[in-house]
C-alpha positions in Angstrom: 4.8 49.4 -57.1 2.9 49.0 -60.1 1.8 45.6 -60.1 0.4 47.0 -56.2 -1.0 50.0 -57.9 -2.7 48.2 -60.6 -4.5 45.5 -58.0 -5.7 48.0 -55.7 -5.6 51.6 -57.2 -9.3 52.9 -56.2 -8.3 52.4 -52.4 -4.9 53.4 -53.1 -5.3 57.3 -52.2 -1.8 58.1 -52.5 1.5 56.1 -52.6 5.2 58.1 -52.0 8.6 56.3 -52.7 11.1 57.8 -50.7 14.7 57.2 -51.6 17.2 56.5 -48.5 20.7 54.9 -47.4 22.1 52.0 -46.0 19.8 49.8 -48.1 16.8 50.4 -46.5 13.8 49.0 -48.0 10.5 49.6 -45.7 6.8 49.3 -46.3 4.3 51.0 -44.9 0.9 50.8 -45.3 -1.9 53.6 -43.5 1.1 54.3 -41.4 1.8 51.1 -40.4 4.8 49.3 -41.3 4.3 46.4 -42.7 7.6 45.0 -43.8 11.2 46.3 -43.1 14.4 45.0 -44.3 16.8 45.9 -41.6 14.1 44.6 -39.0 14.2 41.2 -40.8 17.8 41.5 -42.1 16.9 40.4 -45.9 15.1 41.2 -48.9 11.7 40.7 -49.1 10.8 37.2 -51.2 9.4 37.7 -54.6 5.5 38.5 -53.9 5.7 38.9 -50.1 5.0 42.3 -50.2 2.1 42.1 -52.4 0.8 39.2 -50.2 1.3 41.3 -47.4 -1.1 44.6 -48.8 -3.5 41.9 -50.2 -3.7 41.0 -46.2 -4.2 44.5 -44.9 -6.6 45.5 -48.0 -8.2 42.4 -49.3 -8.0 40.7 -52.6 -7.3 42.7 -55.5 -10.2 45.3 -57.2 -11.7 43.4 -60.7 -11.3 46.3 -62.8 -13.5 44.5 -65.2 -16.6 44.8 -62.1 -16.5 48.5 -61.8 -17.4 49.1 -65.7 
């Protein structure tokens, strides 16, 4: 969550975690899910959910650009 909040946080208006059962682990993304666990039966792979944002909101903001 932070390493997502810290490459897009100006067009990030608001991001909830919401705790649940049965191992659920779901991403959504303007309402759209973009990656589920139990649909894919298995963890998400170390950066494919940050590849997967990066893909709906485009490469991450340069902080050092809007200074």
């Amino acid at each position: 969550m932070a390493e997502l909040l810290g490459a897009w946080a100006p067009r990030i208006a608001r991001a909830t975690l919401l705790p649940s059962s049965g191992g659920r682990f779901e991403v959504k993304l303007d309402g759209e899910l973009i990656f589920s666990k139990a649909a894919l039966d298995r963890h998400a792979r170390p950066g494919e959910v940050y590849d997967l944002v990066e893909a709906v909101l485009g490469p991450p903001i340069d902080r050092e650009s809007l200074h």
